[in-house]
ZAMARGU-4260 file (C-alpha; in steps of 0.2 Angstrom, whole numbers, plus 5000, padded with zeros to 4 digits):
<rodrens>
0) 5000/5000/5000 | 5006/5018/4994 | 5010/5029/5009 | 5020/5044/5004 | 5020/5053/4986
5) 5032/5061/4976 | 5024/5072/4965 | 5035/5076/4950 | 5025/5092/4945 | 5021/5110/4949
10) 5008/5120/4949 | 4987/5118/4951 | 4989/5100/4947 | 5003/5097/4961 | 4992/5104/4971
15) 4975/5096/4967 | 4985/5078/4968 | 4993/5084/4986 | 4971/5087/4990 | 4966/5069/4985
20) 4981/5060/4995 | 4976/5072/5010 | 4959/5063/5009 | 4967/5047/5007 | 4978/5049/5021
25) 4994/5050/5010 | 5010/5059/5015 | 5015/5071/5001 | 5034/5075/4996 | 5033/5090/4983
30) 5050/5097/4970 | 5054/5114/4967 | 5063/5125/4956 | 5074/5138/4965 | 5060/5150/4955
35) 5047/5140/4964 | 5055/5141/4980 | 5038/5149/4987 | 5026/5141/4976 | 5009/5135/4984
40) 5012/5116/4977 | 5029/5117/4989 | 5022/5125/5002 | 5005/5113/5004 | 5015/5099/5004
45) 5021/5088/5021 | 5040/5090/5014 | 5049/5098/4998 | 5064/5095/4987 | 5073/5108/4980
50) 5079/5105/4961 | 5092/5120/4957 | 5090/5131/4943 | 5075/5140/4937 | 5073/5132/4918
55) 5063/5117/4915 | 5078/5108/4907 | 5088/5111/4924 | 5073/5105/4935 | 5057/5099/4932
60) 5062/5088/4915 | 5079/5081/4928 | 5071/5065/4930 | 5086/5058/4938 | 5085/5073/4951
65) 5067/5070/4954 | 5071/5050/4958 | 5084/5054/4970 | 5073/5066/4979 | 5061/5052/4979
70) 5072/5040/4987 | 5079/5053/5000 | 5063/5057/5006 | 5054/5042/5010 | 5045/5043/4996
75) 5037/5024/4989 | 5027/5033/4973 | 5027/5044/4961 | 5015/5053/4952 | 5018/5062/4937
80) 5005/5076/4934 | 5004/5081/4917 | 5016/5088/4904 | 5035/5089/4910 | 5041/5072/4912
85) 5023/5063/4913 | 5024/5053/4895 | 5041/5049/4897 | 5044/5028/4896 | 5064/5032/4902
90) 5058/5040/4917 | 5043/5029/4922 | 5057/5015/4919 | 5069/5025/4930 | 5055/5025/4944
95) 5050/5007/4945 | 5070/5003/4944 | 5072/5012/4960 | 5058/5001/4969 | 5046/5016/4968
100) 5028/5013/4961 | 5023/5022/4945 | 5007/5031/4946 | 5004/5030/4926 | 5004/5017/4913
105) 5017/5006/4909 | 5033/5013/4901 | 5030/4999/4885 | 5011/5009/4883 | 5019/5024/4886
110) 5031/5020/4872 | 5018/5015/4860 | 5005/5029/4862 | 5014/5045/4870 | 5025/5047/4857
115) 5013/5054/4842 | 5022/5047/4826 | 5022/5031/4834 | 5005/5031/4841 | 4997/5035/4824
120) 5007/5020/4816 | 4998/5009/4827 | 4983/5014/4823 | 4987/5013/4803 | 4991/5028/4800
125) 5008/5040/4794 | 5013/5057/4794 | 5017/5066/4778 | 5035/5061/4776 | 5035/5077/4761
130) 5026/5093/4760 | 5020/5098/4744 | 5010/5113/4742 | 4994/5102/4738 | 4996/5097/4755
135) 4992/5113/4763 | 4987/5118/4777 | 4999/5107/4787 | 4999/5104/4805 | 5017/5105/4813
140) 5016/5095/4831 | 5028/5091/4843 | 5030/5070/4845 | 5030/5071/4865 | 5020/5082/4877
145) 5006/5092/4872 | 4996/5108/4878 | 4997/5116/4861 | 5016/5119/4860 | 5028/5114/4848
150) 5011/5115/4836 | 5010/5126/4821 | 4999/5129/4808 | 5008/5131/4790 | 4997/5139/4776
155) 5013/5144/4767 | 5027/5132/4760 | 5038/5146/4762 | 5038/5146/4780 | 5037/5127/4784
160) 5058/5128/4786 | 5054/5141/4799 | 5040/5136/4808 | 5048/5118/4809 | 5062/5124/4819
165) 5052/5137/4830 | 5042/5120/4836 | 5057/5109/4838 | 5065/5123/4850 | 5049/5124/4858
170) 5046/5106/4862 | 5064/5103/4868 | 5061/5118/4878 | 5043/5111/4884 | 5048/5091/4885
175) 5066/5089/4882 | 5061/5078/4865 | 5065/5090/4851 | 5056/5077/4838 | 5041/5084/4827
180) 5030/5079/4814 | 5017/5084/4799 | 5000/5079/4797 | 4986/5088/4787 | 4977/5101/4797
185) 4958/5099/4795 | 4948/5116/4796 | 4934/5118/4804 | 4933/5102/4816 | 4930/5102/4834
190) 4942/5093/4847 | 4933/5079/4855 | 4942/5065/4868 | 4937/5050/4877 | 4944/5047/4893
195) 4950/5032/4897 | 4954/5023/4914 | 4960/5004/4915 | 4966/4993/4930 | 4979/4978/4927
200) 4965/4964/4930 | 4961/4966/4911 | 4946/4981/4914 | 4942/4995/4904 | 4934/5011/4907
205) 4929/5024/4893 | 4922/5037/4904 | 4911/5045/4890 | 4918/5060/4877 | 4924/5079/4881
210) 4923/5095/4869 | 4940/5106/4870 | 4935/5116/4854 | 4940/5131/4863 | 4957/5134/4858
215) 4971/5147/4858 | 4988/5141/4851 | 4979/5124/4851 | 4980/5125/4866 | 4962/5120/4877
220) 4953/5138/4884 | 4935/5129/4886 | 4931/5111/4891 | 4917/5103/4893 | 4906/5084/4896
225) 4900/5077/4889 | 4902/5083/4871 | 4888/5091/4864 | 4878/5086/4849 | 4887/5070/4843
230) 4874/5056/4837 | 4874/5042/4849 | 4881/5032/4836 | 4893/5043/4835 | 4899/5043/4854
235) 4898/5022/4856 | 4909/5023/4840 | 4922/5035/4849 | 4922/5027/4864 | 4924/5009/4855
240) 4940/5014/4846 | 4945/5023/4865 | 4945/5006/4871 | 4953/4997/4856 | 4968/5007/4857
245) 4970/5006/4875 | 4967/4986/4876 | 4981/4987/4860 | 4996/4990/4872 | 4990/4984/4887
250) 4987/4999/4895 | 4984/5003/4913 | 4980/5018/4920 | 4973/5035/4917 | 4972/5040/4897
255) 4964/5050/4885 | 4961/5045/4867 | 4958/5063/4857 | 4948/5067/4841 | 4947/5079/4827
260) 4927/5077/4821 | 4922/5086/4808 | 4907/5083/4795 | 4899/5068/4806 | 4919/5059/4802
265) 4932/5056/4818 | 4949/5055/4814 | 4961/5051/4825 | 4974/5063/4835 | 4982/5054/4846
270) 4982/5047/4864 | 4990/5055/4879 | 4997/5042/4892 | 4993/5055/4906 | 4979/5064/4916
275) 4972/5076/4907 | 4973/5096/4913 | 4954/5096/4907 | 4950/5079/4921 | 4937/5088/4931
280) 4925/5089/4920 | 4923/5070/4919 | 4925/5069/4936 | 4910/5080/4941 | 4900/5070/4929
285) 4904/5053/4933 | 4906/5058/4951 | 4925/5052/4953 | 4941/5056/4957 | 4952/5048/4945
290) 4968/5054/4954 | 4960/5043/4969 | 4958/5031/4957 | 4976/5030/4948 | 4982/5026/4965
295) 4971/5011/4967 | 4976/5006/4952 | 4995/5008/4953 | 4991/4997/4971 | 4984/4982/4962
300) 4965/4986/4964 | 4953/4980/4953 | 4941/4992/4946 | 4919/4989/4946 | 4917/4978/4928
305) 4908/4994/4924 | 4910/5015/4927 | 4896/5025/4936 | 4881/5032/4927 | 4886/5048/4922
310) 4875/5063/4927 | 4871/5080/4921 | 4883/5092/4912 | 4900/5099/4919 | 4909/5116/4909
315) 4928/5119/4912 | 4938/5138/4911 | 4958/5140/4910 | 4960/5158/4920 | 4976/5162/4909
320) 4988/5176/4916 | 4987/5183/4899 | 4981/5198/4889 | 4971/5191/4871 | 4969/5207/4864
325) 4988/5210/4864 | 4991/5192/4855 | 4987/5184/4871 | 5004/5189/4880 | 5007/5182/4894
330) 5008/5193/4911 | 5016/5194/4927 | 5015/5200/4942 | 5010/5199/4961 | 4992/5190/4961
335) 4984/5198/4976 | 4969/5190/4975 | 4962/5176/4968 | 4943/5172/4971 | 4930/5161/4959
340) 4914/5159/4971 | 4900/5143/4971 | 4909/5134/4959 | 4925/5122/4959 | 4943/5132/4958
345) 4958/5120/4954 | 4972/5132/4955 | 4990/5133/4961 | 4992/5151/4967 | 4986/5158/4983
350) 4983/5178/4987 | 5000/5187/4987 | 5008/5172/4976 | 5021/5180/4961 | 5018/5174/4943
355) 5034/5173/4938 | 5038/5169/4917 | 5048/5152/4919 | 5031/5140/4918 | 5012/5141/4910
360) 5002/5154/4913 | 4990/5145/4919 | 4981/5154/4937 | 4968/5142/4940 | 4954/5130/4932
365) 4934/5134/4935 | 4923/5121/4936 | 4906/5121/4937 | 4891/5105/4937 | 4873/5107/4934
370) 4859/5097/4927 | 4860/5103/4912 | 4872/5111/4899 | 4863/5127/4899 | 4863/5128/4918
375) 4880/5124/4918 | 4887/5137/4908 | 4876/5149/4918 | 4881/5145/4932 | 4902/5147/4928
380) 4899/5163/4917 | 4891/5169/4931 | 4904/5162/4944 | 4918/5170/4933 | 4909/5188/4930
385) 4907/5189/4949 | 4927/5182/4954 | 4940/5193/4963 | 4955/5194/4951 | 4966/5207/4957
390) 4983/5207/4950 | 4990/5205/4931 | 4977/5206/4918 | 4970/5189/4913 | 4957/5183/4903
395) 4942/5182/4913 | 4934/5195/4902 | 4937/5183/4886 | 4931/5167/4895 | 4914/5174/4902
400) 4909/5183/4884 | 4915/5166/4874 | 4903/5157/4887 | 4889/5167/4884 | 4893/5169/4865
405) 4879/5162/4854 | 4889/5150/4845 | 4895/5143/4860 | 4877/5141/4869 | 4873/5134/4853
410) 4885/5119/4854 | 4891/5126/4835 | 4909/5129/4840 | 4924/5122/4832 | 4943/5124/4834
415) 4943/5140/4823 | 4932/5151/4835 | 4943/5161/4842 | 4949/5166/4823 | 4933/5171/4819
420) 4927/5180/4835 | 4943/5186/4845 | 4942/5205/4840 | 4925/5205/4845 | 4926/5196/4861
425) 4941/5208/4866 | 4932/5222/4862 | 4935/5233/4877 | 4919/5237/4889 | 4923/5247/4905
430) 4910/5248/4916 | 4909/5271/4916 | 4906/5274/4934 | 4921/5263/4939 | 4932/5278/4938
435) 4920/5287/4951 | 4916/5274/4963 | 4938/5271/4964 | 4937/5291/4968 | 4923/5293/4979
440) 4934/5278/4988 | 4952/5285/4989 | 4941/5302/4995 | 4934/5294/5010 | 4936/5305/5024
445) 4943/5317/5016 | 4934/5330/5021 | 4936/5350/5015 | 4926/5358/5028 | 4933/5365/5046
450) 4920/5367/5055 | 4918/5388/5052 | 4917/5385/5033 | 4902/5388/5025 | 4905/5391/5008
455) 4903/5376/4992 | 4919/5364/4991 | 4929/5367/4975 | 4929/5350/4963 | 4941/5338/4967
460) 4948/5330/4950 | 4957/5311/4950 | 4963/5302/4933 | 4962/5286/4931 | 4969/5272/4915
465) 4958/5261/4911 | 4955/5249/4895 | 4971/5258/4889 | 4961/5276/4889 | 4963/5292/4902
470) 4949/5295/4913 | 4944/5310/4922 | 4934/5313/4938 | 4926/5325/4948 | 4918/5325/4965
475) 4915/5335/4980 | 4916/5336/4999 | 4898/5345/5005 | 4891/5344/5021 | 4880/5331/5016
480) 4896/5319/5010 | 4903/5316/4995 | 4894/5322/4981 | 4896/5320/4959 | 4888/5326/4945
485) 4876/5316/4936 | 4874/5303/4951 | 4868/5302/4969 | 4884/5295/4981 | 4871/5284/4991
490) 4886/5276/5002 | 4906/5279/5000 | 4918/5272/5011 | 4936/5263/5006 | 4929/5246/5001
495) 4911/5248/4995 | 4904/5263/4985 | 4884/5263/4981 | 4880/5275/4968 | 4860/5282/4961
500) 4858/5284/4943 | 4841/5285/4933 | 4833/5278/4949 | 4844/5263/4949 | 4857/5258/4965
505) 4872/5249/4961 | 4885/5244/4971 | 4903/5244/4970 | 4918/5234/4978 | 4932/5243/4978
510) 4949/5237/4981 | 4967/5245/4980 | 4985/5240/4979 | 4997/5256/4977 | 4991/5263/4961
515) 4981/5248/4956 | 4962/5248/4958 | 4949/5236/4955 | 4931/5241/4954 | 4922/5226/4955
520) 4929/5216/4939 | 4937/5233/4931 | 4955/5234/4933 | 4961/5255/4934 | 4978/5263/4938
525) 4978/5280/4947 | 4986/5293/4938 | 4999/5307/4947 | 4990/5325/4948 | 5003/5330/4936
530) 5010/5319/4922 | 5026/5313/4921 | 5037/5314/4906 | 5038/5298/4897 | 5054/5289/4888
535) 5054/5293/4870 | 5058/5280/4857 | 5066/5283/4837 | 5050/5277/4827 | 5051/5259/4821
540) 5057/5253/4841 | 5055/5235/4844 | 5050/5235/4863 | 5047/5217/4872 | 5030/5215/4873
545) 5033/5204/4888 | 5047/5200/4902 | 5056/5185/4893 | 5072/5177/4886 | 5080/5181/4868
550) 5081/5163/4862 | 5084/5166/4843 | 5087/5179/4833 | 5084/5177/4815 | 5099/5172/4802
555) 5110/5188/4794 | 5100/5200/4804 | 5113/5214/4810 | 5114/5231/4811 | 5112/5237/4792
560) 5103/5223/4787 | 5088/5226/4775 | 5072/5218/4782 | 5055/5218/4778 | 5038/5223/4785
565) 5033/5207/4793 | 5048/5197/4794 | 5051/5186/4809 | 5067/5199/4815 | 5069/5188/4835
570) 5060/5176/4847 | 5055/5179/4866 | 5053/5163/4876 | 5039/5167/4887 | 5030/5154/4901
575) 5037/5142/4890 | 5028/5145/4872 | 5039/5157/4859 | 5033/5173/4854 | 5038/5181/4837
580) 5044/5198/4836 | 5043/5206/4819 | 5048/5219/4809 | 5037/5235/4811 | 5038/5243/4792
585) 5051/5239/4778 | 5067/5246/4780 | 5086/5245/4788 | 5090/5239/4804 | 5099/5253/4816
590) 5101/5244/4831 | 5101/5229/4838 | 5102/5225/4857 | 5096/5208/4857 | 5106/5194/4859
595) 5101/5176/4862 | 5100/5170/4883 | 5097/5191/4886 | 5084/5191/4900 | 5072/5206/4896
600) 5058/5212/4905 | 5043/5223/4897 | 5048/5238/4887 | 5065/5234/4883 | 5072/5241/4869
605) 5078/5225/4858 | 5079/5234/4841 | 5076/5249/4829 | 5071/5246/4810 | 5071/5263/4802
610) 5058/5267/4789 | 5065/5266/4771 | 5050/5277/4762 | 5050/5292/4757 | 5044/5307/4769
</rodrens>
């Protein structure tokens, strides 16, 4: 019997494995990065194990490192997460030759299906071993891991070259397995998975389908079970093949078995030896814990010769540190509070907690169960709209308008939504009394009157940025309270501010940290009383759009060099995914600060590319 478990992760799903072996009574052993020194999954934890370094290649992908932390404290198992070193048949063999148990599948499954190429072979099929331009569009994917990176979409032929070695950097980056491959991309399907959970008595689960339509960078935003509007022929056919390829290698363990459906057709993606970040869902609907039962498993025990019914509809968010509108950049920063009420919240950050740019920028994962699918979106849309975020900006905003979108309520969603609908689901939408009610709160108990005055306070002016614009304010002190133009100041204190327009009362929390304010959902940053002079950059300035590390910068560029509008000119590595910086107009480059391993933060100056047109 298991009764202490390494957990070779970090993160919300560290964390949410440390909650089930709580329950079970299991001791816990977390690893840490030196930049997680301070991270919740450490801290929650009965012991921790420091791994040096910050970058996963130093830490978190060490899997010898991670085995002799196992052994030196007292560890008997290991559970592997997700992602890092989870579908990795060298480590799991590592594990069990240590005389730990191996909470996953075998290593021989793990060699069979985790490794894409090979996993696609099995099932009869083959990657294109050329690209011709007939082929197009073409799928670039990453053999190992998953979580959308070292994925690209190539339309052009021109750029496969580049786009196949932006994936492989990513993936040995992501997975330490620089191997990639090319299928054909199919537009316009939807993402559907069957999860799969098997014991080693010859019993096999196929825990009914999941929607992941919702994608950015092919990477999962929206989950969701079971998946809507497939044709029950359709599901039994899904979950048949599911179960085929898991009873093809023996499996054991937790698995899922993912889809591309499109035109009533399912072709097959591939099969991740692994829990799946997108787990609860299933588990609200079949009322599980499939952590709980991974470690049953990997103890011998036999699973019931058939799952539990499955009941109602459950609707999964990804709160993302990460700002869509700006090409969905990823942010850092301190989170100083982090609160999603009445429904499930998976996360690995508490209040106070940095978000630092080594890992995903993953905050958390809402959950929410009801009845129905209707219900259940309500209810987490509602959840979401009413949560406590303060801190970097996110993309809350983006998650509660794509549940309420009509394509999505609808069940008409496919992997190209957010291409269609981003710039209107980013369309910014400040609430207009927020600036007022953060005012009327920093005022509170100001007062302008001694007692002997009796004449009408002057107006009192405050500027706050909001949605990227200026706001501008004005109140004033009376002998009544505060008072505002347009408005009745019902209530005003430092937290709460109630306000009277057209007959209607509204109220708003107000929260504040230094020159940050949160009105209720709305994010604001008070202004100085006078401005300040800002730093002026030549035009044509490349500034880091995010804190990062130079990883390449492109062939022959130097200062001098003739480059065009739109070239790919460097690459920031960024909560490990690459980001593309390119050239702002046609012209010649005039500087060039960046070189690769340079740590930058937001603003940097990396290069100037200076306008070859006429004036």
């Amino acid at each position: 019997m298991i009764t202490s478990v390494l957990v070779a992760n970090r993160g919300e799903i560290a964390c949410r494995i440390v909650r089930t072996c709580r329950e079970l009574g299991i001791r816990t052993v977390a690893v840490h990065s030196d930049a997680d020194a301070n991270a919740l999954h450490a801290r929650v934890a009965d012991a921790a194990v420091r791994l040096p370094g910050a970058a996963p290649a130093d830490t978190y992908l060490r899997g010898d490192l991670i085995v002799k932390a196992a052994l030196a404290s007292g560890a008997d198992a290991v559970h592997p997460g997700y992602g890092f070193l989870s579908e990795n048949a060298d480590f799991a063999r590592a594990v069990l030759d240590a005389g730990l148990v191996w909470i996953g599948p075998p290593p021989k499954a793990i060699e069979a299906m985790a490794s894409k190429t090979r996993a696609k072979k099995l099932m009869g099929l083959e990657p294109l071993a050329t690209v011709t331009a007939d082929d197009l569009p073409v799928l670039v994917k990453a053999a190992a891991g998953g979580g959308g990176r070292g994925m690209r979409v190539v339309r052009d032929l021109g750029a496969l070259d580049a786009e196949l070695t932006a994936a492989r950097a990513e993936a040995l980056s992501a997975f330490g397995d620089d191997e990639v491959f090319v299928e054909p991309y199919v537009e316009g399907g939807r993402h559907v998975e069957v999860q799969i959970l098997a014991d080693a008595h010859g019993t096999v689960w196929a825990l009914g389908t999941r929607d992941c339509s919702l994608q950015r960078r092919h990477q999962k935003v929206v989950e969701e079970a079971p998946a809507p509007g497939l044709s029950p022929e359709l599901t039994d056919s899904l979950c048949a093949m599911a179960e085929r390829a898991a009873r093809a290698v023996d499996y054991v363990g937790a698995g899922t078995v993912e889809f591309l459906v499109a035109d009533g057709t399912a072709y097959f993606l591939e099969m991740n030896t692994r829990l799946q970040v997108e787990h609860p869902v299933t588990e609200a609907v079949y009322d599980l814990d499939l952590v709980a039962l991974q470690i049953r498993v990997a103890e011998g025990e036999a699973l019931e010769s058939e799952p539990p019914r499955p009941r109602g509809h459950a609707v999964e968010a990804r709160l993302y540190a990460e700002d869509p509108a700006q090409a969905w950049a990823p942010q850092t920063g301190t989170l100083h509070r982090l609160s999603v009420p009445d429904v499930r919240l998976d996360t690995g950050y508490a209040d106070g907690d940095a978000i630092g740019v080594h890992y995903d920028p993953m905050l958390a994962k809402a959950v929410a169960h009801a009845p129905t699918r209707a219900e259940a979106i309500r209810r987490l849309a509602g959840a979401l709209e009413r949560a406590e975020i303060h801190g970097p900006a996110t993309n809350r905003d983006l998650l509660v308008r794509s549940l309420r979108h009509e394509e999505f309520t609808a069940a008409r969603t496919d992997t190209g939504f957010y291409d269609r609908h981003l710039a209107e689901l980013t369309e910014p939408a400040p609430d207009p009394y927020a600036p007022l009610a953060a005012a009327l709160a920093d005022a509170h108990g100001r007062s302008r009157f001694g007692g002997w005055r009796n004449l009408p306070s002057q107006a009192q002016v405050k500027r706050y940025l909001m949605a990227g614009e200026e706001h501008e304010v004005r109140y004033r002190h009376t002998r009544e309270g505060l008072a505002a133009d347009g408005v009745r100041v019902v209530h005003a204190d430092a937290r709460l501010v109630v306000l009277e327009a057209d007959g209607v009362r509204r109220k708003f929390a107000v929260s504040r940290y230094g020159d940050q304010v949160y009105v209720g959902p709305t994010a604001l940053t008070a202004l100085p009383r006078f401005r300040e002079p800002t730093a002026d950059h030549a035009p044509g300035s490349l500034l880091a759009p995010m804190p990062g590390t130079v990883v390449r910068i492109a062939e022959g560029l130097a200062v001098g060099a003739a480059v065009q509008a739109g070239q790919p000119l460097l690459w920031l590595e960024a909560m490990k995914m690459e980001h593309k910086i390119t050239a702002p107009v046609t012209g010649t480059v005039t500087t060039l600060d960046a070189t690769p391993g340079r740590q930058v933060d937001v603003g940097t100056l990396l290069a100037v590319v200076q306008d070859d047109a006429p004036r």
